[in-house]
C-alpha positions in Angstrom: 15.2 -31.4 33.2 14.4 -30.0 29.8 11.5 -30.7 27.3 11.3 -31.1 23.9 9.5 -28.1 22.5 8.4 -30.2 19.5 4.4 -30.3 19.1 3.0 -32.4 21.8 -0.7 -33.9 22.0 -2.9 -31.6 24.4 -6.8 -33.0 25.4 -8.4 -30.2 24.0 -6.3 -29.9 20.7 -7.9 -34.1 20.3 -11.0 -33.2 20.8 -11.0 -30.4 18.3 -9.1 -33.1 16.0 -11.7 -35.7 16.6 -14.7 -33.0 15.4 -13.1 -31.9 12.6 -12.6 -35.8 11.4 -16.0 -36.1 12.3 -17.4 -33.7 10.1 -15.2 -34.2 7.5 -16.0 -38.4 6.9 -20.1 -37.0 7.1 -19.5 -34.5 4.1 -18.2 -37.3 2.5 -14.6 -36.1 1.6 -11.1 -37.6 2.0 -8.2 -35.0 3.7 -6.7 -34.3 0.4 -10.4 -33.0 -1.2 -10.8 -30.7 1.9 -7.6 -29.6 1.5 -8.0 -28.8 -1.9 -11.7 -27.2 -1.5 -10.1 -24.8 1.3 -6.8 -23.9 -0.3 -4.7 -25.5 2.3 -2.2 -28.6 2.6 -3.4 -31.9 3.5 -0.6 -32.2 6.6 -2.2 -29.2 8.5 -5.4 -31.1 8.1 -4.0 -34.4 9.1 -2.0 -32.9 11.8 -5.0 -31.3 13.8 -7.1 -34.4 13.2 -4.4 -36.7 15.2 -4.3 -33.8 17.7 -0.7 -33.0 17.0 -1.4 -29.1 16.7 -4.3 -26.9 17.4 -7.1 -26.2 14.8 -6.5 -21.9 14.6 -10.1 -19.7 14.3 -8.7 -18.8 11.1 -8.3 -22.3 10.2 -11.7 -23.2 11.4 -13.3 -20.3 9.3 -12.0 -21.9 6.3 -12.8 -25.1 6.5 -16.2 -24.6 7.7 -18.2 -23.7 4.7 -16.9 -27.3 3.4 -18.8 -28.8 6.2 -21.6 -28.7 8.7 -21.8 -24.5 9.1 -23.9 -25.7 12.7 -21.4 -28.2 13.7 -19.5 -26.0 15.7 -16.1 -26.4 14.2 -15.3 -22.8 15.0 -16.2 -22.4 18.1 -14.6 -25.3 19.2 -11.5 -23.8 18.0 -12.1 -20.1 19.9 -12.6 -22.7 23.2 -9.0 -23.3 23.0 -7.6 -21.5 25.5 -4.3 -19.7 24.4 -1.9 -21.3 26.8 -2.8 -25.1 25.4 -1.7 -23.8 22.3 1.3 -24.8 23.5 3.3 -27.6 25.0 3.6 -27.5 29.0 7.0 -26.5 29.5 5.6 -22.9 27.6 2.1 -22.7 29.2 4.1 -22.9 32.6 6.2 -20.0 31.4 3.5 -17.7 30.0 1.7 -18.3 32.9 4.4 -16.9 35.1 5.2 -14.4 32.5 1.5 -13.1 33.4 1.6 -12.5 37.1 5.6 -12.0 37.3 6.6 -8.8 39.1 10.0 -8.4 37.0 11.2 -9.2 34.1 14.9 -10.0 32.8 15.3 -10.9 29.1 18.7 -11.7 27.1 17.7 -12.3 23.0 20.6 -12.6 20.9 19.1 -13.5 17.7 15.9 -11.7 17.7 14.1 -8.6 18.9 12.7 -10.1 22.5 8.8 -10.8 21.6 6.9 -8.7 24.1 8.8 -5.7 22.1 8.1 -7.4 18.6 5.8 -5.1 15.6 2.9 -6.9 14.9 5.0 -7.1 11.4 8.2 -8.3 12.8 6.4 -11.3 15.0 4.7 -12.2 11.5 8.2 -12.0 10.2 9.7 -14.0 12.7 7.1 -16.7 12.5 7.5 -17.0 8.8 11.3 -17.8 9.3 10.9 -20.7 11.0 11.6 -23.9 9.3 10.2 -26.4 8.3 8.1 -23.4 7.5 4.8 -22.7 9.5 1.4 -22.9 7.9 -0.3 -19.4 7.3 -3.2 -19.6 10.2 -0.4 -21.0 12.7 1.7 -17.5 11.6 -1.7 -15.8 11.7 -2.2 -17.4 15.6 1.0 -17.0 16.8 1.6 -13.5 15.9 -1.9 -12.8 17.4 -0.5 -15.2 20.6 2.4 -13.1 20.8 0.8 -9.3 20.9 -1.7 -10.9 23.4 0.9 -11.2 26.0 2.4 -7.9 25.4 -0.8 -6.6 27.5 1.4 -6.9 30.2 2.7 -3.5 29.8 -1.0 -2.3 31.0 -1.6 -4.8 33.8 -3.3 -3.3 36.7 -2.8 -1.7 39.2 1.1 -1.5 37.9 2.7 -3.9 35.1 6.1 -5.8 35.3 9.7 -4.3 35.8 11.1 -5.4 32.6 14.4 -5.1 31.6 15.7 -6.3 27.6 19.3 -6.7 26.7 19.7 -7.0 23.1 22.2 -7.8 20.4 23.1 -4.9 18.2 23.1 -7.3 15.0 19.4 -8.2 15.5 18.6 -4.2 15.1 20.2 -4.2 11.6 19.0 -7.7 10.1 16.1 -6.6 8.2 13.8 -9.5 8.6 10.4 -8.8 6.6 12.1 -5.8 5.0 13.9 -2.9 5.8 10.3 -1.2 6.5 9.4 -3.5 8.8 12.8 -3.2 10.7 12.5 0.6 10.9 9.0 0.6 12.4 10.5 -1.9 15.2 13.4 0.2 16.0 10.9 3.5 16.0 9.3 0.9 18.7 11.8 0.4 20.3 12.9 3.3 20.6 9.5 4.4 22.0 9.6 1.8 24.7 12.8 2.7 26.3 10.5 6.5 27.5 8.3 3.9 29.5 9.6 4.5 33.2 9.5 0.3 33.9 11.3 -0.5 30.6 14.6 -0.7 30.4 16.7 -1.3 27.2 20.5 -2.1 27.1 22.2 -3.5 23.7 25.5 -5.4 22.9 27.4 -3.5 20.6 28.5 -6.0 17.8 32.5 -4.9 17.9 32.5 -6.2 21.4 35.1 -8.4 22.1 33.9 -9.8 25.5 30.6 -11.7 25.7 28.7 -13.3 28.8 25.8 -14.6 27.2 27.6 -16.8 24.0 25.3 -19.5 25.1 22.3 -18.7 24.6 19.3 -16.1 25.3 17.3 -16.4 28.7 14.3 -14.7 30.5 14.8 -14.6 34.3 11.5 -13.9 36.0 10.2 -13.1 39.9 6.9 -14.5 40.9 4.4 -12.8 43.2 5.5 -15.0 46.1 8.8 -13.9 44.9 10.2 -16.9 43.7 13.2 -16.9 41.0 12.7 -18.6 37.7 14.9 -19.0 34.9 13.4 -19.5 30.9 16.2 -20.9 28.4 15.6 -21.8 25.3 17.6 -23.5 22.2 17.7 -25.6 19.1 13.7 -28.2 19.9 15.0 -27.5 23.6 13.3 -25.6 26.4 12.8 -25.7 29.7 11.9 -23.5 32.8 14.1 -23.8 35.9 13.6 -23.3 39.0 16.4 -24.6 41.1 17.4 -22.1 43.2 21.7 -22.7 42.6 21.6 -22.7 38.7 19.2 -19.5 38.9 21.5 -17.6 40.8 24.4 -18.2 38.2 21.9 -17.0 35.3 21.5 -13.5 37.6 25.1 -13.2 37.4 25.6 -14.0 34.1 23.1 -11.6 33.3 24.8 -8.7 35.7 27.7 -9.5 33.7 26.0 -8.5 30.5 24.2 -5.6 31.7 28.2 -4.1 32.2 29.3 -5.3 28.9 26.1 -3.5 26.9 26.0 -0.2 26.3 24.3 2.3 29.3 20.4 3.3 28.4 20.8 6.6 27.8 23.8 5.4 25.0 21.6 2.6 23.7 19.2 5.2 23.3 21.6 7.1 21.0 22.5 4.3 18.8 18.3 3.6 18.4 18.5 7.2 16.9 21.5 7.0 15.2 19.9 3.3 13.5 17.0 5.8 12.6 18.9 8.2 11.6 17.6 10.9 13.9 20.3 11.8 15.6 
């Protein structure tokens, strides 16, 4: 059953909402004033104060010199763990995505996020529209990197393997430098002996994956999961019948993308090292 992945009220982001609506009514100033003292538009005030998205640190660290410096605005934000940054459906993932023994992942319109720059995840995140506010960019780019700790998980980290679009290693969102210091780490990944990168030439003229990217994922217990994602639609599935047909689709696109050692060569070529 999917979920809407649109923002969804979380206990903890309320209760940060609640302090910061609290501290703002004793200083004696209305949304728009604070938002105008801090530099900052009144909707990202009035959305964390009805709990409809998290108050970032970043956030808090601006507002907080408008208000009560001891009234713990701040750290009430740090307290939020990372996961309830998030609506369920994506907490359940990441949670998996922490423990998960391997790691299949399709992208077809970006570069897959536990291989994003720290620049290209800002990039990414400032693409989206309606356009994010500039402490959520700020969070979710630190969000992102966060998980891509996985890759020094103890005692051994994930089998990962990415397939990946050739047209999303020439779009040069943030800039052409940006997309040349992803493709140098990219091409930097693919020497890691539990990463494996394939990509989809763009002349291609047969195509498994048209509908969509997905992330297939084995639990400790090993249990197969399925991620998909799609236009304010995701959802994680775990029926054992539609799981299988993803692992097939995505056999059938590991033969239609290039071999490793070739995508390897056209990483070089797109740097022009070869």
């Amino acid at each position: 059953m999917p979920h809407s992945n649109r923002p969804q009220r979380n206990a903890s982001w309320k209760v940060v909402g609640v302090l910061l609506a609290h501290q703002r009514k004793r200083a004696l100033l209305t949304q728009e004033h604070l938002a105008e003292l801090a530099h900052c538009d009144v909707e990202s005030i009035a959305s964390v104060e009805q709990g409809r998205r998290p108050l970032s640190a970043k956030m808090a660290a601006v507002l907080e010199p408008h208000l009560d410096p001891k009234g713990g605005l701040r750290e009430a934000a740090e307290a939020i763990p990372r996961r309830e940054r998030y609506p369920a459906f994506a907490r359940d993932y990441m949670e998996h995505e922490e423990e998960a023994l391997s790691l299949l992942w399709y992208e077809n319109a970006a570069i897959p996020g536990l291989l994003q720059t720290p620049d290209c995840a800002a990039a990414v995140f400032a693409n989206f529209y309606p356009p994010l506010p500039a402490d959520q960019i700020a969070q979710q780019t630190e969000d992102r990197l966060a998980r891509q700790k996985i890759f020094q998980r103890k005692p051994q980290p994930p089998v990962t393997h990415f397939i990946i679009e050739q047209s999303t290693l020439e779009r040069p969102i943030g800039g052409r430098e940006v997309l040349q210091g992803q493709l140098r780490h990219l091409r930097t990944m693919t020497e890691l002996p539990f990463v494996g990168i394939q990509i989809i030439r763009t002349d291609r003229e047969t195509h498994a994956g048209l509908n969509g990217p997905m992330i297939l994922l084995e639990t400790p217990d090993h249990d197969q999961l399925a991620y998909l994602e799609g236009q304010h639609v995701s959802f994680l599935q775990d029926d054992p019948d539609e799981v299988h047909l993803l692992h097939l689709k995505y056999g059938m696109l590991r033969s239609q993308a290039l071999s490793i050692e070739d995508s390897k060569r056209l990483l070089d070529d797109l740097l022009g090292e070869s």
